[in-house]
PDB file of N, CA, C, O and CB in Angstrom:
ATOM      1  N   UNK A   1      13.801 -11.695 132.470  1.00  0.00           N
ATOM      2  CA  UNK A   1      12.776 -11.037 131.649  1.00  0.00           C
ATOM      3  C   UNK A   1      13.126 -11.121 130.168  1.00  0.00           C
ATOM      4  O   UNK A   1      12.190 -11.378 129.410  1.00  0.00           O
ATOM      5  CB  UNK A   1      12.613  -9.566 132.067  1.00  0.00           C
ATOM      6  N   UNK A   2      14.251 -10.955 129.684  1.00  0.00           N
ATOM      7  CA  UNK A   2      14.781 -11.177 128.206  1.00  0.00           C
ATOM      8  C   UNK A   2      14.223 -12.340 127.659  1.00  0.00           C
ATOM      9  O   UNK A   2      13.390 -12.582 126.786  1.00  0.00           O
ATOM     10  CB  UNK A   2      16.314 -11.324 128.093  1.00  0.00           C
ATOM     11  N   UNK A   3      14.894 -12.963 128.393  1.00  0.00           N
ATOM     12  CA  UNK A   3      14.792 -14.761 128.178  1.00  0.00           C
ATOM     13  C   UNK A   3      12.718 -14.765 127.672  1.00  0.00           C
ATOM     14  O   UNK A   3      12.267 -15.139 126.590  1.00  0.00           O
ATOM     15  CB  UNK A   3      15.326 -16.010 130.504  1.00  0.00           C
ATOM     16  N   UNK A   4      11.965 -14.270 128.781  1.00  0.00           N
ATOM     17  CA  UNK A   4      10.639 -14.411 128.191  1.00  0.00           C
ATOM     18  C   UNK A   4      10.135 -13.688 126.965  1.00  0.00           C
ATOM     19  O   UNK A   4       9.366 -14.220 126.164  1.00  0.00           O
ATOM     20  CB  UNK A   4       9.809 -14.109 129.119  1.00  0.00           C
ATOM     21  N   UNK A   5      10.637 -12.343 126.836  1.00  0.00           N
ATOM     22  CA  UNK A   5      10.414 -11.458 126.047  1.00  0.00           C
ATOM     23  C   UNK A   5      10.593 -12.180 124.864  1.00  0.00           C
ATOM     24  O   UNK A   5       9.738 -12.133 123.979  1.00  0.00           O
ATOM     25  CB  UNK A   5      11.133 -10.328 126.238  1.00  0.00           C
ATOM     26  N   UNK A   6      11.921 -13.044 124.720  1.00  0.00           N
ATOM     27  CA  UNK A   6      12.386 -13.416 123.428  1.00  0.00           C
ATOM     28  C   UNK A   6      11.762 -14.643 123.038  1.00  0.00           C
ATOM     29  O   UNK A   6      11.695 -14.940 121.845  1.00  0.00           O
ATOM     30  CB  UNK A   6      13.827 -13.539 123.373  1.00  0.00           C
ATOM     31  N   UNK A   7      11.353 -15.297 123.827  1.00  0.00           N
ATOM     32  CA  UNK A   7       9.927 -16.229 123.895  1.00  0.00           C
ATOM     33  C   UNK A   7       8.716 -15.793 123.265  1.00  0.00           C
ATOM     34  O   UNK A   7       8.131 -16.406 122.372  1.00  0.00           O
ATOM     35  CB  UNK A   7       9.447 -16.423 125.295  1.00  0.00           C
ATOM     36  N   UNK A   8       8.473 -15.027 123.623  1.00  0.00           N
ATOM     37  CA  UNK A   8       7.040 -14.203 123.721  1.00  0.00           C
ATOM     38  C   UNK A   8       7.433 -13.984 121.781  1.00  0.00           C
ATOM     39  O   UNK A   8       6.783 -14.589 120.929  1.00  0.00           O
ATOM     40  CB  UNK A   8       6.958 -12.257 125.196  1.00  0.00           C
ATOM     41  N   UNK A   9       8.360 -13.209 121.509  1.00  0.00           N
ATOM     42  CA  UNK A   9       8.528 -12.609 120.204  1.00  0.00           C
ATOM     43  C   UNK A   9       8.813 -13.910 119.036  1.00  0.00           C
ATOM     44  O   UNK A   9       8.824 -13.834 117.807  1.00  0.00           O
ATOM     45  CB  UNK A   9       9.867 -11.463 120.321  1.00  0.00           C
ATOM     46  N   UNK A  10       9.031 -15.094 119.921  1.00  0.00           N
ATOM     47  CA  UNK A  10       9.004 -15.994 118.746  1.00  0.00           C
ATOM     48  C   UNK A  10       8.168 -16.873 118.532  1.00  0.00           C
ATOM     49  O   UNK A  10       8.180 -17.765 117.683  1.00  0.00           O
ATOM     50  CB  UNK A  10       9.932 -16.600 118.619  1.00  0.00           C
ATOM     51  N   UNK A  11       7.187 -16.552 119.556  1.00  0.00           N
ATOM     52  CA  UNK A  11       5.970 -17.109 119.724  1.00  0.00           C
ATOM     53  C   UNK A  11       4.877 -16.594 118.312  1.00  0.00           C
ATOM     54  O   UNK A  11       4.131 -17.175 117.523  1.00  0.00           O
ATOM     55  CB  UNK A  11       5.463 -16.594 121.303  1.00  0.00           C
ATOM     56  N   UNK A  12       5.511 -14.529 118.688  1.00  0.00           N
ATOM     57  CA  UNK A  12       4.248 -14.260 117.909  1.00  0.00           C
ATOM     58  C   UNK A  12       4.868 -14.279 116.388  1.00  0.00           C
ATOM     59  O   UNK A  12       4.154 -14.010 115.422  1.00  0.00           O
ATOM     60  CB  UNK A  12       3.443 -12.694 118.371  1.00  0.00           C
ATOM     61  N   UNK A  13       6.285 -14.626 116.251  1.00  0.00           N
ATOM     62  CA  UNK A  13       6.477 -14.630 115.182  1.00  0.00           C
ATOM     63  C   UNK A  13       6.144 -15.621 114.457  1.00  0.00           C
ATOM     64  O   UNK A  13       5.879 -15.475 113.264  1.00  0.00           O
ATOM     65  CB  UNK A  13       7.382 -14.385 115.078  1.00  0.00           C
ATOM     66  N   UNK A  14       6.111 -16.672 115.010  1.00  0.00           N
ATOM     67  CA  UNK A  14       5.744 -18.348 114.371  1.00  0.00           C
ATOM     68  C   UNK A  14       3.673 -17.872 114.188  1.00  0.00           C
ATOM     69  O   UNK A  14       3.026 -18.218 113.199  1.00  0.00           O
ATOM     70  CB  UNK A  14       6.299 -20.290 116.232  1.00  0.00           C
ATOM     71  N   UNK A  15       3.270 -17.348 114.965  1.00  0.00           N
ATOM     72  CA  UNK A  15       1.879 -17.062 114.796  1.00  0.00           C
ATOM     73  C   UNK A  15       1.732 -16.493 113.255  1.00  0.00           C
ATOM     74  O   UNK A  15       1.109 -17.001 112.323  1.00  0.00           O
ATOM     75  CB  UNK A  15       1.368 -15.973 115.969  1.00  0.00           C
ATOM     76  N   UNK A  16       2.545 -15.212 113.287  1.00  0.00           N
ATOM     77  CA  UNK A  16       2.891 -14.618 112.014  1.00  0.00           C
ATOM     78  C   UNK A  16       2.970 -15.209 111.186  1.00  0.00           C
ATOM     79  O   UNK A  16       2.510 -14.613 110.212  1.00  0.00           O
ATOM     80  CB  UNK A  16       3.770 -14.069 111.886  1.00  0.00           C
ATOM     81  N   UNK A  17       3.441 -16.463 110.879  1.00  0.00           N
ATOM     82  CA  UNK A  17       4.111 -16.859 109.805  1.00  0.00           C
ATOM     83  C   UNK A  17       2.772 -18.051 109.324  1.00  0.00           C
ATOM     84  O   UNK A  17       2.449 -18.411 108.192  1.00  0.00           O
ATOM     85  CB  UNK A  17       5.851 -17.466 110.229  1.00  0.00           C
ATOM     86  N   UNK A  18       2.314 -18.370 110.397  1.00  0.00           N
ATOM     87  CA  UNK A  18       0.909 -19.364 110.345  1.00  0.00           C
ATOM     88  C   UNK A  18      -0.109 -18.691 109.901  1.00  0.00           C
ATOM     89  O   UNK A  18      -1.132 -19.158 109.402  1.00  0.00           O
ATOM     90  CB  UNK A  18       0.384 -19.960 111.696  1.00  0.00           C
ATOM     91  N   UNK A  19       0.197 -17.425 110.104  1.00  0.00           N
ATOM     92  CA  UNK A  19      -1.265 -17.011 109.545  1.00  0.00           C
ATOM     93  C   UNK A  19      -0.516 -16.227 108.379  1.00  0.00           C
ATOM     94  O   UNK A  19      -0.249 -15.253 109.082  1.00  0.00           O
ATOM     95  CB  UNK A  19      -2.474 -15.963 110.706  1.00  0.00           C
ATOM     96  N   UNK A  20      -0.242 -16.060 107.757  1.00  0.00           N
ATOM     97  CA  UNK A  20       0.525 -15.765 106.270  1.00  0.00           C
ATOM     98  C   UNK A  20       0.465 -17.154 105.227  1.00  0.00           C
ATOM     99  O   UNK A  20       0.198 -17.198 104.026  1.00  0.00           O
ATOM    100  CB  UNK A  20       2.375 -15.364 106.600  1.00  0.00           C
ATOM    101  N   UNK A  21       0.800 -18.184 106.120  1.00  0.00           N
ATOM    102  CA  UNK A  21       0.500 -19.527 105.161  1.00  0.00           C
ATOM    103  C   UNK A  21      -0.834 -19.724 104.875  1.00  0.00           C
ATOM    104  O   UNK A  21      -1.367 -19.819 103.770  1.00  0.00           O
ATOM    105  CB  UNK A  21       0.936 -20.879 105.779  1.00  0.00           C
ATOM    106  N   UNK A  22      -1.431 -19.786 106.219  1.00  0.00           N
ATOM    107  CA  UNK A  22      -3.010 -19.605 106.021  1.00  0.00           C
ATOM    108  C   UNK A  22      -3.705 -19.070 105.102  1.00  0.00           C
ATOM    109  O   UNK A  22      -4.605 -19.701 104.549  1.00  0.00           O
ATOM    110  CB  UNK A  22      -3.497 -19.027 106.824  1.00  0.00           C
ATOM    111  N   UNK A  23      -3.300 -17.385 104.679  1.00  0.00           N
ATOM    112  CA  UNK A  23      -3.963 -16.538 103.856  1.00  0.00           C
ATOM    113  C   UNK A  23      -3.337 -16.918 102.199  1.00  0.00           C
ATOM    114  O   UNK A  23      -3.941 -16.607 101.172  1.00  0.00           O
ATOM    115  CB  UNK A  23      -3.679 -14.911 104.447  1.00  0.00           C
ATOM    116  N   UNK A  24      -2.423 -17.420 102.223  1.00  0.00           N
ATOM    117  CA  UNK A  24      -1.688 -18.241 100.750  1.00  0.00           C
ATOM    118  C   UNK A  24      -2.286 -19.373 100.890  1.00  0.00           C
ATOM    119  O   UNK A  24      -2.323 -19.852  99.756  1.00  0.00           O
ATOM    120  CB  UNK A  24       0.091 -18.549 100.609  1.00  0.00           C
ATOM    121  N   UNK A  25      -2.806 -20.125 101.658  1.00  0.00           N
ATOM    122  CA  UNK A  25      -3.658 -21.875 101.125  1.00  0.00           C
ATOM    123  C   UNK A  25      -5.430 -20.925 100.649  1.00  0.00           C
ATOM    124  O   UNK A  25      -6.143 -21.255  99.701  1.00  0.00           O
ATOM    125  CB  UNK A  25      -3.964 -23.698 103.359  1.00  0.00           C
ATOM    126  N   UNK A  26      -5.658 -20.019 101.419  1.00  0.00           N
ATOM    127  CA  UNK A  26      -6.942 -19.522 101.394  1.00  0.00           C
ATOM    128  C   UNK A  26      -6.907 -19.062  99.635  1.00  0.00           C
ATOM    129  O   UNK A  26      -7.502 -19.442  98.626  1.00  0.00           O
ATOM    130  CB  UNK A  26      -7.187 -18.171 102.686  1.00  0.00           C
ATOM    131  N   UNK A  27      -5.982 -18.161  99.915  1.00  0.00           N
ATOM    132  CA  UNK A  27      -6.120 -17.208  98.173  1.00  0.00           C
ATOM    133  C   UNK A  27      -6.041 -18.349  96.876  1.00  0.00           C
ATOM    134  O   UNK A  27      -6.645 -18.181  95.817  1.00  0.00           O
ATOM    135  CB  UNK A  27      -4.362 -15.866  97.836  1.00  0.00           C
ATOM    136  N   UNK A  28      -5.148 -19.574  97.190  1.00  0.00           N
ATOM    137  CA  UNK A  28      -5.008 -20.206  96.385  1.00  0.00           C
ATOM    138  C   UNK A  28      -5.677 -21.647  96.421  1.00  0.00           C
ATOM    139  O   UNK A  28      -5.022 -22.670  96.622  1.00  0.00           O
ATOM    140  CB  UNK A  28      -3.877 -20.097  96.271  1.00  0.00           C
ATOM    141  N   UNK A  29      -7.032 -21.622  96.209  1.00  0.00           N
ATOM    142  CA  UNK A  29      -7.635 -22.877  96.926  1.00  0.00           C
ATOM    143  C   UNK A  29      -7.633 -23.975  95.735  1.00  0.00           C
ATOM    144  O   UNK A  29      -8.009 -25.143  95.822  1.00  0.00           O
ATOM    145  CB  UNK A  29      -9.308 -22.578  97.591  1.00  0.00           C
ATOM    146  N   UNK A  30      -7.116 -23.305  94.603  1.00  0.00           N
ATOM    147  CA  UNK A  30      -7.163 -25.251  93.669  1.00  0.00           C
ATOM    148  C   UNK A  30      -5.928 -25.683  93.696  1.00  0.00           C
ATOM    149  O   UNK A  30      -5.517 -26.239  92.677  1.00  0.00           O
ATOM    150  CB  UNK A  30      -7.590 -25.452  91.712  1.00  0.00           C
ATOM    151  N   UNK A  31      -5.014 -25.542  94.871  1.00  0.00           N
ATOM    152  CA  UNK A  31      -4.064 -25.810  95.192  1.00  0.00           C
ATOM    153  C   UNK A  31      -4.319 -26.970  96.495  1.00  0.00           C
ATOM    154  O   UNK A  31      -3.354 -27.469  97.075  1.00  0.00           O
ATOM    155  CB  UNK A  31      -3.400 -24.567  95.352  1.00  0.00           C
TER     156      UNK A  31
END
């Protein structure tokens, strides 16, 4: 169960981090 959990949490962390880049290409669009 760890083993998935810690899956699961770096799953949603990489999500996290995609949608944080996302909202920095968005805010900064003459970039």
């Amino acid at each position: 169960m760890t083993a998935i959990n810690s899956i699961a949490s770096t799953v949603f962390v990489a999500i996290d981090i995609s949608k944080h880049r996302h909202e920095v290409l968005i805010s900064i669009p003459g970039k």
